[in-house]
N, C-alpha and C positions, 0 to 999 in steps of 0.2 A: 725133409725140406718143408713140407705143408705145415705140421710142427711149429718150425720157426720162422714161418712165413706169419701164421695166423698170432704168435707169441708177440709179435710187434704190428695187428695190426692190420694185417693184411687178407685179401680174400683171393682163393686161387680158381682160377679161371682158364681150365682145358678146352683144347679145341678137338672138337670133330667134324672132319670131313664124311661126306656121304660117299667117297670112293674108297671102296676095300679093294685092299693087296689080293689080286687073282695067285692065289699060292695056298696047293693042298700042304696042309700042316697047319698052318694059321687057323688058330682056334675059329675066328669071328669068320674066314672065310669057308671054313666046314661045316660051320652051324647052321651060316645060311643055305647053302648048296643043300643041307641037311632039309631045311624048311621051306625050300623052295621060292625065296624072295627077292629071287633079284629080278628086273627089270629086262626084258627079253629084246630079241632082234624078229625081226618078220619070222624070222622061219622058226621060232620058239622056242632057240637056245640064247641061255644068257648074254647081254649084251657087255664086250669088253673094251673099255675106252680107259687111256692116258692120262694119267694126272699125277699130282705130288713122289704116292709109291712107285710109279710108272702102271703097268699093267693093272687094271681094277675091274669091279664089277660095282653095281648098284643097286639097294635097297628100293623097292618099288613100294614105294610111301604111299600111294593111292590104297594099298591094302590093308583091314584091319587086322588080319595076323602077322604082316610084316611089320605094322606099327608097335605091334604086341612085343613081337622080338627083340626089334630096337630098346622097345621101353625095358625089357629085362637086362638087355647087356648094359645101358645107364644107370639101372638100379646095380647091378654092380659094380662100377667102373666109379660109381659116387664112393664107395667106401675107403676109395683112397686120399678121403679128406678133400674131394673135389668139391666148392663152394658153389661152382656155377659153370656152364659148356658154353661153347662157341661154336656155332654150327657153322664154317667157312666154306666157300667153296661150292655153296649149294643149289643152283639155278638150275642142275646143275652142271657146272665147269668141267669140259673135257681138252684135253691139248690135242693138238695139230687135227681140230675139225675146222670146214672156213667158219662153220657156226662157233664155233666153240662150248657147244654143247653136245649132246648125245642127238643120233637123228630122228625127225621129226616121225621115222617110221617104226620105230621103236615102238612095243608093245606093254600098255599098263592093263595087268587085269584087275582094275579099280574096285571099289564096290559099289552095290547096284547105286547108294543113294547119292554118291559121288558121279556117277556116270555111266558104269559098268566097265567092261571093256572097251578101252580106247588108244588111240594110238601116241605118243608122247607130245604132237601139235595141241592136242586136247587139255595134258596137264602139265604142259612146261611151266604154266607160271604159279600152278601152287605147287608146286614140288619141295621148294625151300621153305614154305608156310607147312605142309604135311610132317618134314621134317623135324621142325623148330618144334609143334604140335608131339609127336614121341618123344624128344628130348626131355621136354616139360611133363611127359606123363611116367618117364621115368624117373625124374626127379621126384616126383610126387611122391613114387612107388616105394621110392628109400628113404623117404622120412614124409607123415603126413603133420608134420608139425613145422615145415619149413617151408617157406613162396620160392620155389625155383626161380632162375635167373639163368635165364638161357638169350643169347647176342644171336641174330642171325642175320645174315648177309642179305638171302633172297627173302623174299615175303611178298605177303597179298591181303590184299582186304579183310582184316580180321585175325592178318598177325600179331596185332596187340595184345591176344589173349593168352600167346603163350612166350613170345619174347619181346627183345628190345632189338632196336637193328640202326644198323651206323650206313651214313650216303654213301658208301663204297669206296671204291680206291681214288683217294684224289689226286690231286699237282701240289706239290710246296711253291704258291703262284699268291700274287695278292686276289688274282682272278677269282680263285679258288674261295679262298676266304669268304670275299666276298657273298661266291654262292653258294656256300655253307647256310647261310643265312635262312634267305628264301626255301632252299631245302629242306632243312627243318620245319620251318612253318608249314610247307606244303604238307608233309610226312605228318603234322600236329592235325591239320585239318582234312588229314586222311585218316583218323583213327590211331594214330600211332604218338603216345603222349614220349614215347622214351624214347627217343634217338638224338643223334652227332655226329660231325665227320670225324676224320681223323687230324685230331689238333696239329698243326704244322705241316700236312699235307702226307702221303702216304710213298708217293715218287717224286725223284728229287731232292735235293738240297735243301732248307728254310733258310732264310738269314737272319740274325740275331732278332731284328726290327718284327720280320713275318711273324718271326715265332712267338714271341712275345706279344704281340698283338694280336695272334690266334687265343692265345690262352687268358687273354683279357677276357673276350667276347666266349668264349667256347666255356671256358668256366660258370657261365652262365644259361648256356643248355642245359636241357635234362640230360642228356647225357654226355658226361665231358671225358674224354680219353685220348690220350695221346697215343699214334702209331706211327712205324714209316716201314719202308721195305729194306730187305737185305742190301747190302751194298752202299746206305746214302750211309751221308755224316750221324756220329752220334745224335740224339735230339730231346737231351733230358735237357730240364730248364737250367742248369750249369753247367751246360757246354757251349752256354753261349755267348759265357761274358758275365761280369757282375749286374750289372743295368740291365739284361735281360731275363737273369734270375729274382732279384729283382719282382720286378714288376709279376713275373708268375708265382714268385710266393703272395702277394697282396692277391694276387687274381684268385688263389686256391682260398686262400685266408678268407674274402667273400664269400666264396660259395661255401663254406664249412658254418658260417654266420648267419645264412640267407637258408639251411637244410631244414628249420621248424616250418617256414614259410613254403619254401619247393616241394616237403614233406605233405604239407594240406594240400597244396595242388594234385596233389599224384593221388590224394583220398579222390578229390573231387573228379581228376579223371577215368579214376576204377565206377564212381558211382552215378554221374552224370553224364564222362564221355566227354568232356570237356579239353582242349588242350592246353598240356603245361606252359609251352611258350606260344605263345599264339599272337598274328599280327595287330600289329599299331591300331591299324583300323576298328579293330573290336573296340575299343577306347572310346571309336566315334566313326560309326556307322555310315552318318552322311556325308562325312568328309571325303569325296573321292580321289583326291588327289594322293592321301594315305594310303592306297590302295598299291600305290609304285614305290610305296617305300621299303628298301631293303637292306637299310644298314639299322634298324632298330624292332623292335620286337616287348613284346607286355610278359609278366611272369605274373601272373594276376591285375594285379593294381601297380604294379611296378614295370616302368620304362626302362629299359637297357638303350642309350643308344651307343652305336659304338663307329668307330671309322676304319671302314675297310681300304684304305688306299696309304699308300707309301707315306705320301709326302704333308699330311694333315694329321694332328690329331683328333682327338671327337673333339676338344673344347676348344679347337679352330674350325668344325663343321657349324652349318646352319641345321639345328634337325627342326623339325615340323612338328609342335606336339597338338596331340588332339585337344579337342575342346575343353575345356573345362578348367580347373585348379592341377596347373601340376609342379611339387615343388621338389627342386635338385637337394641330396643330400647325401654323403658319403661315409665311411667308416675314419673318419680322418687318414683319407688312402687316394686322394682323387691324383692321379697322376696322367699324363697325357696321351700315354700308350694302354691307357685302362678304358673300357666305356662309363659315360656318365648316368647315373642314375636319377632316375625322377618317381616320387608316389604321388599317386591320384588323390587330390580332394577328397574326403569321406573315407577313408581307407585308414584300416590299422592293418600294418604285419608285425610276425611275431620275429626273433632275432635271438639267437644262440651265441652260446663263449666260444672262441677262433679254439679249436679243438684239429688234431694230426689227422684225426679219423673218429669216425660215426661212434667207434667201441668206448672212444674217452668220455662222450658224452654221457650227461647220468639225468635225468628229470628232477632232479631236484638242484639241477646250476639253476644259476640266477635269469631271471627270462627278460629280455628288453622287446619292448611296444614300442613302434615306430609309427607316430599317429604326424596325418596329414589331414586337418579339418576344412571341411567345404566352406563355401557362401555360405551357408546357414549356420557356420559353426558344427558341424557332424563330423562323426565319422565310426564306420564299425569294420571288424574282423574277423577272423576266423583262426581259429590252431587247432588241429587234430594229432594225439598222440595217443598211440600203443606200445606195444612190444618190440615192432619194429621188425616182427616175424611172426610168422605163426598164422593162424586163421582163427582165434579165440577173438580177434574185432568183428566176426561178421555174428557175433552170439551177443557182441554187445560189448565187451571186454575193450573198452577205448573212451576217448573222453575227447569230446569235441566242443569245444569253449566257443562263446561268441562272445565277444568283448564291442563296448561301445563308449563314445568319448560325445560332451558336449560341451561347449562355451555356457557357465551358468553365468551371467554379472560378467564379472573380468575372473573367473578361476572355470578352468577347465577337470570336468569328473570322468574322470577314467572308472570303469566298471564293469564286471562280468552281467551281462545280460541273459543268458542261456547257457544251457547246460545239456549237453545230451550225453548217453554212455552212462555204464557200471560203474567206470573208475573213479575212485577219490581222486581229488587236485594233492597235486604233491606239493609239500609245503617248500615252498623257497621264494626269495626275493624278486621283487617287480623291479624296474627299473624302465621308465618312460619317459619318450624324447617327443615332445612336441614341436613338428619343424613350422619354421615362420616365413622361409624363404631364402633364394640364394644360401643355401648351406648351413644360415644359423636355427638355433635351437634354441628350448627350454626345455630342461628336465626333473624330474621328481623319481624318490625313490618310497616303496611302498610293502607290501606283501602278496602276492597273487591270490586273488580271487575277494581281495578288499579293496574299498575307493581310492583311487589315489586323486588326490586335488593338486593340480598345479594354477598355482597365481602365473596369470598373465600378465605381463609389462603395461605401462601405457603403450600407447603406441608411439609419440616420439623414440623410447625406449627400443622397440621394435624396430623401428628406423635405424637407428644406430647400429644392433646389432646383427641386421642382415648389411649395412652400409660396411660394417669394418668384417665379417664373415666372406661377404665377395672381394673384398680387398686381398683379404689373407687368402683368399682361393687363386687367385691374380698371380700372386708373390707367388706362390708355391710353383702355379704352371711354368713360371717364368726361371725359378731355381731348380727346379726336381732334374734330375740327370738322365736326361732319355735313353733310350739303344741307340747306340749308332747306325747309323744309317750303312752300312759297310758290306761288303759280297766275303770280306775273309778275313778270320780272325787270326792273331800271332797264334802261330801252333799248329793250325794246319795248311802246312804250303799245301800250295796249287790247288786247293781244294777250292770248288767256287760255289760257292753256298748258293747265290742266287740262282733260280733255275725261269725265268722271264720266258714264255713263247718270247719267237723270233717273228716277226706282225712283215710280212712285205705286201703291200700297198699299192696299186697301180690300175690304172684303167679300168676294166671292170672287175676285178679281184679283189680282197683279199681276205689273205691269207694268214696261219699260225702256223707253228713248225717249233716240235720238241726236239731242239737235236740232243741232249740229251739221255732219251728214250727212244734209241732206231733211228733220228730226225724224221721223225712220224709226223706229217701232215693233222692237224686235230681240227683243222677249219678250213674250208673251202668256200667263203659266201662270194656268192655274184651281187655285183649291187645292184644292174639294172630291174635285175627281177628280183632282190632280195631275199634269195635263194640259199640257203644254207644243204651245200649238197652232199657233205661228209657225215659222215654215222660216227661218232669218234667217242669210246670212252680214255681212261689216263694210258694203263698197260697194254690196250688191245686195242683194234679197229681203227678209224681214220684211213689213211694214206699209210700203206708199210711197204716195203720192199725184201724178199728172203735173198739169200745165193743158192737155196736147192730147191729140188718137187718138195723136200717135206715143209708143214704149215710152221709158222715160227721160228724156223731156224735161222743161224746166224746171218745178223744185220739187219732183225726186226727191234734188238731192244738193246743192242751195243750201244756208247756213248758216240755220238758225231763231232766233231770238230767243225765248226764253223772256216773254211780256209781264208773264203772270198766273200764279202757283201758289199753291193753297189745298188747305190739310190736313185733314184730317179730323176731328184732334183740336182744331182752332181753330173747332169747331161748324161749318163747311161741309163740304159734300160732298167727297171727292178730288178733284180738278181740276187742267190743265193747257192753259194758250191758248198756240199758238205762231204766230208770224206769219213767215214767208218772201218776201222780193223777189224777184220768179219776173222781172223787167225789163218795158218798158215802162210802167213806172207800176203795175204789178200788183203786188196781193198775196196771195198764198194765206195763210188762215188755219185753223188748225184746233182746237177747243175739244174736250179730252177728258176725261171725266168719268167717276167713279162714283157713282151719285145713292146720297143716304144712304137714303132711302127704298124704293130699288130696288138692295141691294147685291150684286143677281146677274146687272145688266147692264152692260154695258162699251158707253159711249155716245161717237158722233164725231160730232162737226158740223163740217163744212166748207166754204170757201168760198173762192172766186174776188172777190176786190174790187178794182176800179179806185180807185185813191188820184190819182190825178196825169197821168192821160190828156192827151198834148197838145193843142190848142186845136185842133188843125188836121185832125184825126179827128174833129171834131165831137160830142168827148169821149165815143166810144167806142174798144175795145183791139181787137187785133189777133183774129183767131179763137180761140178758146180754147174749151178741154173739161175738164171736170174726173173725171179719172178716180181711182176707187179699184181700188187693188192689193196687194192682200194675201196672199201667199203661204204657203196653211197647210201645216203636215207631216203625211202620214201614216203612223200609225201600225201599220196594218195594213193594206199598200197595195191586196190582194184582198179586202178584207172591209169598203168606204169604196163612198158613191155619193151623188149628189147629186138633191132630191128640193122640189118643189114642184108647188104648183098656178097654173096660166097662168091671168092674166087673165079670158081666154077661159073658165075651170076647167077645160081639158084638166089630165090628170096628167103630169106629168114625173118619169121619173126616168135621171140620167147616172149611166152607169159609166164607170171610168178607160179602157177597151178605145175610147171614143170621139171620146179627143184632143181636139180644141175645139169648142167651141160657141157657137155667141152667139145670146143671144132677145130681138127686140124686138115693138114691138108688142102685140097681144094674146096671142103668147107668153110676157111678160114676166111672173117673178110677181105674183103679184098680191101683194105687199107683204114677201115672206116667203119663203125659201128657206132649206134648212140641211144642210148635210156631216153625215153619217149614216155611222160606224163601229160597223157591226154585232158587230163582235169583241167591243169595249169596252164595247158599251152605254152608250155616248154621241153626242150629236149637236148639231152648234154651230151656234146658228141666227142668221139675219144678218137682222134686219128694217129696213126703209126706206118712204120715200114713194116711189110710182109716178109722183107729178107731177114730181118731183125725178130722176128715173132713166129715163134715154132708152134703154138698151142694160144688156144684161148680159151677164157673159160667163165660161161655166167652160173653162180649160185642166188639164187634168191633163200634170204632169209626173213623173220619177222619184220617185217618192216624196213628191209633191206634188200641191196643185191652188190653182189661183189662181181667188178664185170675185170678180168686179170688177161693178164698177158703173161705168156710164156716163154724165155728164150730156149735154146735148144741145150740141151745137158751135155757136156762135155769139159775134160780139163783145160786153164786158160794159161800161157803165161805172156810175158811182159810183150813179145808181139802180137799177142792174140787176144785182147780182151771180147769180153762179152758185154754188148751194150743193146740198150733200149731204148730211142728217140719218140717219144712220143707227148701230143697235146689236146686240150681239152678246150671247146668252145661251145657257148648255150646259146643255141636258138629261140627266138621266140614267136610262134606262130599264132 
């Protein structure tokens, strides 16, 4: 298969996970048990947590002879024609913990310069950088003539050195898109020049328009990849329609044209540290207003802006550009679901033939200059090329041109000004486009690394033909055939592409809700204290709801049906019922409300109901519990504690130093419990019935705390459901 993968083109890309299968027989899990590497529990036997294979253990990557190991089973595991690893999974990810990772008591015997001995609160967040770090050095190990290419999920300050890393698991949401954006950037100006999300979102649906519009702008990341999870709609760019295919072949077509130019950036961020995409603002410093812009972004000297919202496209937007010269210009490809491009004054970039893949490309095509001359008449650039592998550029083995362009009279001299590197210039044609504005041009054609002279127009001349170039840019926005705007295409009934949070709105709320995904709460802002109180990433955390003790079990990540929604301004309260097939004839349903009466509470009710129990159970379900789980954020993680009075009217108060708790019985509150941020001077209180709640239970985690409710475990049927009433109001003190 790797064969005829690489025969057309292609490069193969394995994933490993940091959880090994707990199973003697298993080579990889003998070895280690052999070498002593796996990651321990307090009492200093291996620790075994839930993931992917079910039962696991894990590599304790704080050590250099467990790093040693790892690196030798990759240097094997490459010779199966593997081009590059995927470190998934790695923070790292455990099932049915409230953390969702391994516990914070867990034992790493590090080495000395890393820490020493420590407990895993210590090295939770290099753990997926440690990893990504052995991948990369066993890639080394099976060929020192190749730059590994290892993707990694977690990472830390200084994972740039050894992988690339994508923003995690998103939403197929315009939202989302949107803060793909900013993500990036941030990630650019954190050290990390290679990352992107996953083009059309990771969970959920996309719809023709999202998707398309994702691979406009994403095709213009450093790193551009398309992903989604098990279960949504296909989401290659021809399953979406002709118009929407479309538009991601021009989008790929770009970036295969723009890889001499993204290729020198990625030099300059090995050697300066510099970021590949990097914000608007670098452009222009003092402009502060630049600084909240997040639907455009710079690739050097090159503007992307693009339009993250439904119902505009970029050349319907106003974007803000920085200071200076900057002039719009496209591959004759400018389409309204594409972002528009603009080059900086004084700037040349270099430009390649639209090629399938990197492999067709050869240095001696033909190379086009794309010069945009300042006020003064200037402009210079830069192209760096190698091998495109290897490590013979750092001995010198590379040729980095600087090319420079000026107004002499009325004729513009294009020229190599500098020369760095071993390598000859490979002989092949020039081809240079001097832009004049709004889209138009002049061009001359030449030989690389000789003058090329282009005559400049008068400038009536000039006039004209940027005057009839924006015309014809006009024409075309006005003709081109966009996506449809549509949730479903012919071909897949009832499938509903669009995947929108559900936004209820009211009094001091609101609110988002995937139902979708669990109908998981993923925002809970208060707006008096504008308060964001939910911890929510796509597949996990937020507001979830189970039917048993165990974590994640059914009716956290089941689809919800929307039954009932009423607005506010239609004279009822806010309101939302959603109902979930949790299997066996059950169904979780959950009623959320903001009473108009009481617009300072945020009220749920929920419930366990037997619909369909078979005959032969005596028309009751299987054990079921209905638990609430809600994972708040804190805001000030030393200055938070949780605080009620038991039953019993003992006082209670948890601090985070306590790790988990659970109260039942006459410890249980007595109706009323509430997260108390003493910084803020707020405090969110969760009130319920005590008949209704068997168990409670606080976990505090990073920067978290899950405060849950428990109903009592037992089979339900159609007269006996299991419900939880309960609400949520913030104080302000």
């Amino acid at each position: 298969m790797v064969n005829d993968l690489h025969a057309i083109g292609f490069k193969a890309i394995w994933m490993l996970d940091p959880g090994i299968k707990h199973e003697e027989g298993y080579f990889v899990y003998d070895s280690g048990s052999k070498n002593d590497v796996w990651v321990q529990k307090a009492d200093g036997k291996p620790f075994v947590g839930e993931v992917w294979p079910g039962d696991c253990v894990f590599p304790d990557f704080t050590r250099a002879e467990t790093r040693s190991w790892w690196a030798k089973l990759v240097r094997d595991f490459i010779s199966n024609g593997v081009d590059g690893i995927w470190n998934d999974m790695n923070e790292p990810a455990v099932f049915k913990t409230v953390t969702k990772t391994m516990p914070e008591s867990n034992i790493h015997r590090g080495d000395d310069e890393l820490g020493g001995c420590q407990n895993h609160s210590h090295y939770h967040n290099v753990y997926g950088m440690l990893m990504a770090r052995s991948t990369y050095e066993g890639m080394k190990m099976a060929s020192d003539k190749k730059r590994p290419f290892v993707l990694t999920r977690a990472g830390f300050i200084g994972s740039q050195r050894y992988a690339a890393t994508w923003s995690g698991d998103n939403l197929a949401t315009w939202e989302h898109l949107h803060m793909s954006l900013p993500m990036v950037l941030q990630l650019g100006l954190s050290g990390q020049p290679l990352s992107g999300p996953d083009i059309g979102g990771f969970a959920g649906d996309a719809t023709p328009k999202l998707f398309g519009r994702w691979m406009g702008v994403g095709a213009m990341f450093p790193f551009c990849r398309g992903h989604s999870e098990a279960g949504t709609i296909d989401q290659e760019p021809w399953s979406f329609g002709e118009e929407c295919e479309e538009v991601c072949r021009l989008a790929l077509r770009r970036r295969y044209r723009l890889i001499p130019h993204i290729y020198t950036l990625f030099y300059f961020a090995h050697t300066k540290g510099t970021p590949v995409a990097a914000p608007s603002f670098f452009a222009d410093p003092q402009n502060l207003s630049l600084r909240t812009q997040e639907n455009s972004f710079l690739l050097g000297t090159l503007l992307i802006c693009a339009s993250t919202v439904s119902d505009k496209g970029s050349h319907e937007l106003s974007h803000e550009l920085p200071n200076g010269t900057w002039l719009q210009f496209d591959f004759g490809d400018s389409h309204p679901d594409l972002p528009i491009m603009y080059l900086q004054g004084g700037s040349i970039i270099p430009v390649g033939l639209p090629v399938q893949h990197v492999g067709e490309a050869n240095s001696t095509d033909t190379l086009l200059l794309i010069v945009a001359l300042d006020k003064d008449g200037k402009a210079e650039g830069l192209l760096f090329e190698d091998d495109g592998d290897g490590y013979e550029y750092t001995q010198g083995a590379h040729l980095l041109t600087h090319y420079s362009a000026e107004l002499q009279s009325s004729t513009v001299v294009v020229r190599v000004s500098k020369t760095e590197g071993s390598w000859k210039r490979p002989k092949r044609a020039l081809n240079v486009h001097v832009l004049l504005g709004g889209g138009a041009l002049i061009d001359a054609q030449g030989i690389d690394g000789e003058e090329v002279h282009i005559n400049m127009p008068p400038e009536s001349e000039v006039y004209n033909l940027v005057a009839a170039s924006e015309n014809q840019y006009r024409r075309r926005m006005e003709s081109t055939k966009c996506i449809p705007d549509v949730d479903k295409l012919p071909g897949q009934k009832g499938i509903e592409l669009s995947k929108t949070p559900v936004e209820l709105k009211s009094g001091d709320w609101v609110l988002k809700l995937v139902p979708w995904i669990g109908g998981r709460m993923i925002s809970m802002l208060h707006l008096p204290s504008g308060t964001q109180w939910l911890h929510s990433r796509v597949e996990v955390d937020g507001y979830e709801e189970y039917s048993s003790i165990e974590y994640r079990s059914a009716g956290c990540s089941e689809e919800y049906e929307v039954v009932e929604r009423n607005l506010e301004q239609s004279g009822e309260e806010e309101s939302l019922f959603l109902e979930g097939d949790i299997g066996g004839g059950l169904i979780l349903q959950r009623h959320i409300s903001i009473p108009k009466d009481a617009s300072q509470v945020l009220r749920i009710d929920s419930s366990i109901i037997a619909r369909s129990v078979g005959a032969g159970s005596g028309g009751f379900s299987r054990l079921v519990c209905l638990r609430v789980h809600p994972v708040f954020t804190l805001l000030n993680p030393t200055e938070v504690l949780v605080a009620f009075t038991s039953i019993d009217g003992s006082k209670q108060e948890i601090h985070p130093e306590s790790g988990e708790r659970t109260f039942e019985g006459s410890l249980r509150p007595n109706g009323e419990w509430m997260l108390i941020d003493k910084c803020a001077g707020l405090s969110l209180i969760n009130r319920f019935d005590t008949n209704q709640v068997n168990k409670c239970l606080v976990h505090w985690g990073t920067g978290t705390v899950n405060l849950e409710l428990w109903s009592e475990e037992r089979p339900v049927s159609k007269e006996t459901p299991l419900r939880i009433c309960h609400e949520y109001e913030v104080k302000i003190f």
